[in-house]
C-alpha positions in Angstrom: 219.3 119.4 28.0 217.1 116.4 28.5 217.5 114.3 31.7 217.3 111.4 29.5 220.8 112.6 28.0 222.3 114.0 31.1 222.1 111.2 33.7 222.0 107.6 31.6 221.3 105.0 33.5 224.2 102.1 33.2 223.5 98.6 34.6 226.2 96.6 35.9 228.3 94.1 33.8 228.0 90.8 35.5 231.3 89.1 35.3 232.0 85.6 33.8 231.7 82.8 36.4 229.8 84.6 39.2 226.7 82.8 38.3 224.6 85.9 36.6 224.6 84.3 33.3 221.7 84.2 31.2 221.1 81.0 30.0 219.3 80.9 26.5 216.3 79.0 26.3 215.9 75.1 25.6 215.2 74.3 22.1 211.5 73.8 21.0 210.4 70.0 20.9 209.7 70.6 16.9 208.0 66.6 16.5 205.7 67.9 19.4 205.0 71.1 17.8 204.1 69.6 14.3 201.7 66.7 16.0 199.9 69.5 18.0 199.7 72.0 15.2 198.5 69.7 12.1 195.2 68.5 11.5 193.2 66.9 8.4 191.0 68.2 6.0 187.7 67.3 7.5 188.9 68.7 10.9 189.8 72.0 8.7 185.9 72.4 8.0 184.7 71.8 11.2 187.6 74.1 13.3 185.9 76.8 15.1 187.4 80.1 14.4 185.9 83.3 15.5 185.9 85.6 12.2 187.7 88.9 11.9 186.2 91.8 13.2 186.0 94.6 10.6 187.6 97.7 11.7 187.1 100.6 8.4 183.7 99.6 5.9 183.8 95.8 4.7 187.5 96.4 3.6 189.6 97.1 6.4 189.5 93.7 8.9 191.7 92.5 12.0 194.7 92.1 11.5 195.3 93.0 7.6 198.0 94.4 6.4 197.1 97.4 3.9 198.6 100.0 1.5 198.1 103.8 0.6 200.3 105.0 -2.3 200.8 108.1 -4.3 203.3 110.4 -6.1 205.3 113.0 -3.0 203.2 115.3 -2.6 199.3 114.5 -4.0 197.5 113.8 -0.3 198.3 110.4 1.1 199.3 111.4 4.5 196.3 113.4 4.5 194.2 110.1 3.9 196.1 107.9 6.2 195.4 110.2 9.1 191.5 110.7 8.1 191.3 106.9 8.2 193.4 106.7 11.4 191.1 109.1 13.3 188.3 107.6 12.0 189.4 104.3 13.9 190.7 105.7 16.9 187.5 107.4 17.0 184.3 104.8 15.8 183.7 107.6 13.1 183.1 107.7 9.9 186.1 108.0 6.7 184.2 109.2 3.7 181.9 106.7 3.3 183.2 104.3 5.2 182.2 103.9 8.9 184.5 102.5 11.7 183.2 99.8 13.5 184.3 101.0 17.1 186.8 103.3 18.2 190.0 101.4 18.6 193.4 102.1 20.0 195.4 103.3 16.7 199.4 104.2 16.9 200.7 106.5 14.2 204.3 106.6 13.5 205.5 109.2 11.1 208.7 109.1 10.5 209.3 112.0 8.0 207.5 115.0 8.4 208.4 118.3 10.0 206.4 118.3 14.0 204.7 122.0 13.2 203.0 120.8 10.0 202.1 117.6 11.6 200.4 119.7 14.1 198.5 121.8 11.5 197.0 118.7 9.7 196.2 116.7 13.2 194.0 120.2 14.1 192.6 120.5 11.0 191.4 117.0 10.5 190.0 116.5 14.4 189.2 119.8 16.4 188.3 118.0 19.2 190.7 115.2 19.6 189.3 111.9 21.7 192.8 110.5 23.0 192.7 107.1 21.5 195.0 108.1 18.7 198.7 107.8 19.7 201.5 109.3 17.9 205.3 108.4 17.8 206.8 111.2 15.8 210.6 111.3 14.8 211.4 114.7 15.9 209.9 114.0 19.3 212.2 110.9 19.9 215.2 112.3 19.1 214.5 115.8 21.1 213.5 113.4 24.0 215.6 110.8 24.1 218.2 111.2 21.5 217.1 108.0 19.5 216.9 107.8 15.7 213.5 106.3 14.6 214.6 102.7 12.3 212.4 100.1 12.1 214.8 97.7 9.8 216.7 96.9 13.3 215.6 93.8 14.8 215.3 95.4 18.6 213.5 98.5 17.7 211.2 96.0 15.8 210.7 94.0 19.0 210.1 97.2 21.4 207.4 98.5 19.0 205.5 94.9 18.6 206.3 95.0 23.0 204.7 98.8 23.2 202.0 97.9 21.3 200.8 94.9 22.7 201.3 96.6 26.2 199.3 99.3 25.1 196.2 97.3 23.2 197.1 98.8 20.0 194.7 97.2 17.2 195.8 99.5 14.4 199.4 100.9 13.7 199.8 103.5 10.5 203.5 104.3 9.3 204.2 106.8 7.4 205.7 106.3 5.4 208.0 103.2 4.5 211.0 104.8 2.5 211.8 106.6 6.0 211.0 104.7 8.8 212.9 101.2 7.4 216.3 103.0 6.6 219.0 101.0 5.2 216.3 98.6 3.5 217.1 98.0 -0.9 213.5 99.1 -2.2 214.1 97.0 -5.4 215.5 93.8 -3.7 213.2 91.3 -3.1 215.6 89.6 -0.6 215.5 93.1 1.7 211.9 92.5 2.8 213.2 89.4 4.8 213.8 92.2 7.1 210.9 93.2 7.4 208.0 90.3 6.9 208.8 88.4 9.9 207.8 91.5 11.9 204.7 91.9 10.4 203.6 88.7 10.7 204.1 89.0 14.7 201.7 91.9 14.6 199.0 89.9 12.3 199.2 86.8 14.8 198.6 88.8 17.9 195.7 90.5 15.6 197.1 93.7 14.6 196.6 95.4 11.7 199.7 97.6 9.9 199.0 100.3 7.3 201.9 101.6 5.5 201.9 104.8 3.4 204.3 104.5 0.3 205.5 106.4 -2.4 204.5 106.2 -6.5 207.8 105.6 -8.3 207.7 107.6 -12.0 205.6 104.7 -13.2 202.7 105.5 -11.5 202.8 101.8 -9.3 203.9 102.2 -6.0 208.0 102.0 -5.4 209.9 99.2 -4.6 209.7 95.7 -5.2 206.3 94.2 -5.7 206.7 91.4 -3.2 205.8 93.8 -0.6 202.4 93.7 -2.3 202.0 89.8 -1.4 200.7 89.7 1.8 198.8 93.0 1.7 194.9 92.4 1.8 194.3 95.9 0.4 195.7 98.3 -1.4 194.6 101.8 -2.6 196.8 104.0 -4.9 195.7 107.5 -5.3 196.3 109.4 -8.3 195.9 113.2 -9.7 192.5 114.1 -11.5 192.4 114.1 -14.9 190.2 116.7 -15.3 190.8 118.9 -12.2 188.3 121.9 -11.5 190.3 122.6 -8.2 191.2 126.3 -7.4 194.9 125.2 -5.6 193.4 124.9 -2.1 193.7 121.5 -0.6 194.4 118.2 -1.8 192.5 116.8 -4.6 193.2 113.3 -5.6 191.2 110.1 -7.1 191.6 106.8 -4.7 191.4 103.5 -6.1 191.8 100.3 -4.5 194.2 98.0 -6.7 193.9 95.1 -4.6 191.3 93.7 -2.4 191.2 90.8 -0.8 188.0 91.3 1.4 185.1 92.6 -0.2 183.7 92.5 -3.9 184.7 95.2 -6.0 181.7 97.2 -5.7 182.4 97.4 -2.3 184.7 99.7 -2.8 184.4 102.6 -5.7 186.9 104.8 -6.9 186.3 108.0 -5.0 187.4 111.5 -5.9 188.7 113.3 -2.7 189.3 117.0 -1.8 190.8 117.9 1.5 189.7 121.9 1.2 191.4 124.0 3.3 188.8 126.3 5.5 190.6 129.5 7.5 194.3 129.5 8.9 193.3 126.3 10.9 190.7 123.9 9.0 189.6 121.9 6.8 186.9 120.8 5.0 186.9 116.8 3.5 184.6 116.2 0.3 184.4 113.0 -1.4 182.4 110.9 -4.4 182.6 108.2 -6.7 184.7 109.1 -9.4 183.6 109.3 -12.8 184.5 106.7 -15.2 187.3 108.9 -16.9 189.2 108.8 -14.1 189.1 105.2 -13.2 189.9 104.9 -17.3 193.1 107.1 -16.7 193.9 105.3 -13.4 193.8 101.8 -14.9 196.2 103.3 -18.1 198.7 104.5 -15.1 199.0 101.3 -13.6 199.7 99.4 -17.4 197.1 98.4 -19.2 197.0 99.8 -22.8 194.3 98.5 -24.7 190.3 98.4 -25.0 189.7 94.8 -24.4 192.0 95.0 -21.3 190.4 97.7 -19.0 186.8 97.0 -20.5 187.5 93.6 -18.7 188.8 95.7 -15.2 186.0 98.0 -15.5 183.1 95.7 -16.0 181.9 97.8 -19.3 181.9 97.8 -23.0 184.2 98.3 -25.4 182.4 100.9 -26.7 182.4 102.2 -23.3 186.5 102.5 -23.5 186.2 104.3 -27.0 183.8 106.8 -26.1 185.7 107.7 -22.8 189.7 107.5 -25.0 187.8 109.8 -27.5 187.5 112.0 -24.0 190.2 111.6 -23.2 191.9 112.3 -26.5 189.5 115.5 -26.7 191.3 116.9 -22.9 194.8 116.0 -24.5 196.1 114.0 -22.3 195.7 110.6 -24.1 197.4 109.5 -27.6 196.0 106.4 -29.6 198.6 104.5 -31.2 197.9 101.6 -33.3 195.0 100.5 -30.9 197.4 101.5 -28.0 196.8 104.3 -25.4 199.3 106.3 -24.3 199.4 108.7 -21.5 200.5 112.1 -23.4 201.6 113.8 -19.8 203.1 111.2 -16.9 201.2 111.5 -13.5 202.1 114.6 -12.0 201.0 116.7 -8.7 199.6 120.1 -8.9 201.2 120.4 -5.9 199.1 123.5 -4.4 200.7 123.2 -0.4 203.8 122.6 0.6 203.0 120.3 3.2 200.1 118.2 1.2 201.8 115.4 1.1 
């Protein structure tokens, strides 16, 4: 058995009246705090402000708060922990470079230790250090604590840790497990959540959460969880696939983006290829316009005019690529409507690709 679990430590009670008491803090002088913190319009163009550093490419800055969603099962954790070894390390994501290596803190809160530790070898042979895992299983075999972030005091201890430990960057994986108790749908729910993240952005940190799809294609829960997040990328399955069921193979698009023009960031086509019993082999490109057609159809839009406008082409463009799709047999036209034929779905070729 742990030592943690057979020899707690228990502090002393201090009794009423003995003079032990904490006294709470005085009350904030809230006139002072508003003259200090306001200032005019013309002071607002002049204020000195050192700019945010960029961590991943021109998309990924200081402090953001970002988004990687898919279906169970198509590859996300896969890219969340290429991009967070990438950062820890000053490498290189795909096509993206990171700027430095920076001290990055992933928290998975759902998978199973073993296949962590395949992926983790897979991905990064030679590990460097700066990436620091908090892992469910681990906690409670070591300490016998459940891992929920919807508590206010676990909240506080992490935002504590991470400052301590000069964490820039903190992954979580994914957000249905690690904020139990928390109504996806309800809007009101987030409360529990929001004021915690915006400690991390002020002291400069940036928080990535990996999400799931719901049946809709758009990412679960409600969408005011999307409001403050400067990027987002939703990852989708192929719609023409060539892959042989090794790996994951999935099509990322960024849905959102606050930081960089769109051509900044293409929809890439990504396959995580397995090599051996222990590696694996990362191949990426820009997707061809088909998929960004299906992927733009997934997330709503139905008609020529409307994705011609998202895609920046034609509307001949969108006809020739419907009459594709159409052709494949995934795609019905329906009185100038398109209609996905088959929901998205994941091949599903591992167990553990989530």
């Amino acid at each position: 058995m742990n030592e943690l679990l057979d020899s707690p430590t228990i502090l002393p009670v201090p009794e009423v009246g003995t003079g032990d008491e904490v006294k709470p803090p005085a009350p904030p002088d809230w006139g002072s705090v508003f003259s200090a913190a306001t200032f005019t319009g013309a002071e607002l163009q002049t204020l000195e402000r050192t700019p945010r550093e960029l961590i991943l490419a021109s998309w990924f800055r200081a402090a953001d708060l970002g988004y990687v969603f898919a279906p169970r099962g198509l590859g996300k954790t896969w890219l969340a922990m290429l991009f967070a070894q990438a950062i820890a390390d000053g490498t290189k994501a795909g096509p993206w470079g990171a700027s430095k290596p920076r001290r990055t803190l992933y928290v998975d809160g759902e998978m199973a230790l073993d296949l962590t530790q395949q992926r983790y070898r897979a991905l990064c042979p030679n590990p460097s250090g700066n990436l620091i895992f908090l892992h469910h299983e681990v906690m409670f075999e070591r300490t016998g604590q459940v891992l929920n972030l919807t508590a206010p005091l676990v909240q506080e201890s992490l935002l504590q840790y991470a400052v301590a430990n000069k964490i820039e960057v903190i992954f979580l994986d994914n957000l249905s497990c690690l904020f139990s108790g928390v109504k996806e749908n309800d809007a009101d729910a987030w409360e529990l959540i929001l004021p915690w993240l915006l400690q991390l952005r002020r002291r400069g940190i940036a928080v990535v959460f990996v999400a799931h799809a719901g049946r809709n294609g758009l990412m679960r829960g409600t969408s005011r969880r999307e409001d403050a997040a400067a990027w987002i990328i939703s990852l989708s399955e192929p719609p023409e696939t060539t892959a042989t069921g090794t790996g994951a193979h999935f099509v990322a698009r960024f849905t959102k983006c606050r930081n960089c023009p769109s051509e900044d960031v293409p929809t890439m086509e990504w396959h995580f290829k397995r090599e051996g019993a222990d590696g694996v082999s990362v191949h990426f490109k820009v997707a061809d316009q088909l998929m960004i057609f299906r992927g733009w159809i997934e997330d709503g839009l139905d008609n020529c005019g409307d994705i011609a406008a998202e895609m920046g082409v034609s509307k001949g463009t969108i006809s020739k690529l419907a009459k594709r799709a159409v052709k494949a047999g995934w795609l019905t036209i329906n009185r100038r409507r398109y209609v996905l034929d088959t929901p998205p779905v994941c091949s599903q070729p591992y167990p553990d690709d989530e």
